[in-house]
Each structure stands twice: as C-alpha cells, then as structure tokens.
Residue frames relative to the residue before (quaternion, step in Angstrom):
aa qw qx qy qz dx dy dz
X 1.0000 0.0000 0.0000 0.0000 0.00 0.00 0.00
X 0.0112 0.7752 -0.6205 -0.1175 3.59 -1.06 0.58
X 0.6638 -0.5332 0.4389 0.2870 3.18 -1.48 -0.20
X 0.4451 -0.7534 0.4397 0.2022 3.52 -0.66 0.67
X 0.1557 -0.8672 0.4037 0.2466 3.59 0.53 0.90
X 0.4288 0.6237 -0.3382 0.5592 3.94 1.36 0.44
X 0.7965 -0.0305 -0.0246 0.6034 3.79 0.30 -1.15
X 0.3507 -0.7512 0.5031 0.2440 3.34 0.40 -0.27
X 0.3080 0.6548 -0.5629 0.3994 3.29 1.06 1.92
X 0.5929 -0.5329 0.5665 0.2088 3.00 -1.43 0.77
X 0.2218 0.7452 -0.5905 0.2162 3.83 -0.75 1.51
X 0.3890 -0.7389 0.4312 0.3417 3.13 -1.16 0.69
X 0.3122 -0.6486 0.6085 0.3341 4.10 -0.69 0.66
X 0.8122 0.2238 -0.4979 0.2058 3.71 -0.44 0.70
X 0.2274 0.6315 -0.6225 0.4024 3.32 0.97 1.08
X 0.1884 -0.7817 0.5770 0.1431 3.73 -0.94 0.58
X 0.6160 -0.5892 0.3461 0.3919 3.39 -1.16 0.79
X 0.3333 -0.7490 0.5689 0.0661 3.63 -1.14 0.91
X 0.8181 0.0623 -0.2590 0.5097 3.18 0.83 -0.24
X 0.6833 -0.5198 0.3005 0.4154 3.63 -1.68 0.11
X 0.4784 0.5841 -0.4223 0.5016 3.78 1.24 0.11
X 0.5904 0.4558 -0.3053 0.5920 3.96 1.11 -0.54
X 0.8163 0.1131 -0.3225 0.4657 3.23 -0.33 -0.65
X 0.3682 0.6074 -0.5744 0.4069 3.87 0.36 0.32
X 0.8983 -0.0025 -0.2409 0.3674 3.49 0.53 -1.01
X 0.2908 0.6473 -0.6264 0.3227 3.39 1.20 1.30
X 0.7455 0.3600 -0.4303 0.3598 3.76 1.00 -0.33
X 0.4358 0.5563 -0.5302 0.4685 3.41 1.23 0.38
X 0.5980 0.5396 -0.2953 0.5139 4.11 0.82 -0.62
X 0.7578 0.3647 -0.2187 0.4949 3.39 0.53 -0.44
X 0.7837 0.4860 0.0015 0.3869 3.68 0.66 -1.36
X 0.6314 0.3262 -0.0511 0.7017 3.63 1.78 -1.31
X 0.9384 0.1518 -0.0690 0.3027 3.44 -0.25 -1.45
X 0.2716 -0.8518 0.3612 0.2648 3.30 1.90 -0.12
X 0.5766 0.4403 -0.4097 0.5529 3.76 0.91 0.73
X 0.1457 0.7201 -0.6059 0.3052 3.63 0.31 1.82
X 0.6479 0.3566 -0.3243 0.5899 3.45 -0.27 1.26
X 0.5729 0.5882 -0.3532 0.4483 4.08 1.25 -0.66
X 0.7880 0.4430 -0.1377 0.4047 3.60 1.07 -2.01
X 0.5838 -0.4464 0.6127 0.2907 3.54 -1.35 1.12
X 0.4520 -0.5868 0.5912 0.3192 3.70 -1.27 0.57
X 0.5754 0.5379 -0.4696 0.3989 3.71 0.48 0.07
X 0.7550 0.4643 -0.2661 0.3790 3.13 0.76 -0.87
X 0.5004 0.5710 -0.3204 0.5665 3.46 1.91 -0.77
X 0.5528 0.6487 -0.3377 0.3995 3.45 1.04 -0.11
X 0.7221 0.4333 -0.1075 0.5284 3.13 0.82 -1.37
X 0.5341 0.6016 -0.3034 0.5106 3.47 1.14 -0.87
X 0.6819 0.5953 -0.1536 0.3963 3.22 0.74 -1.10
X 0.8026 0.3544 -0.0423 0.4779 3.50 0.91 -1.09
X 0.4551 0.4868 -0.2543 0.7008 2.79 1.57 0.17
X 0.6995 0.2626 -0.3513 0.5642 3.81 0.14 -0.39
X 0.6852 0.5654 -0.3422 0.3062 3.60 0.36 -0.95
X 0.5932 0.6088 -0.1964 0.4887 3.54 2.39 -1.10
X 0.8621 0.2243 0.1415 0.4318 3.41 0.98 -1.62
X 0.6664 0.3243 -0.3996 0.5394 3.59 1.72 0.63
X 0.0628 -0.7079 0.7013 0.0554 3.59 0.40 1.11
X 0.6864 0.3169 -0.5526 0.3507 4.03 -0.25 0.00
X 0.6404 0.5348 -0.4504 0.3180 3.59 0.91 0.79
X 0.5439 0.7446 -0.3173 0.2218 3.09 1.78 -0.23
C-alpha cells in the first residue's frame, strides 16, 4: 500500500485503471507531472476528467 501524494489515501498501485477517465490521467501522471505510481486511481480519475474537459491541445 502507498500513500497518495494528492489526498493522502492509502491505495494499492497495482490495480490498473479500468476506466478511460483513469488512464487519461495516468498519462497525465506519467507524461506532464511525472509522479505515476504516487496517485490513488481516484484522483487519476479526476485528473483525468478534467484534462479530457479542458486540454483540447491534447486531444
């Protein structure tokens, strides 16, 4: 288990994202913020939907 360095919940990092709002912001975690493996999958969530809303030069 690690710590989420965003909320500071407790998640496991080898559960893989499941939906397209997760892995949206695992490539923002990997690709932008370089701290993939750090974020709870909720938060790669939110990260996600939020890039997927407001970076059309990623689309």
């Amino acid at each position: 288990m690690k710590t989420c360095v965003i909320c500071k919940s407790e998640f496991d990092p080898e559960i893989s994202p499941s939906t397209t709002a997760e892995e949206a912001g695992l490539h923002m975690a990997r690709d932008v913020y370089n701290d993939a493996g750090e974020v709870c999958l909720s938060c790669l969530s939110s990260r996600g939907e939020l890039t997927m809303m407001y970076c059309r030069e990623l689309d």
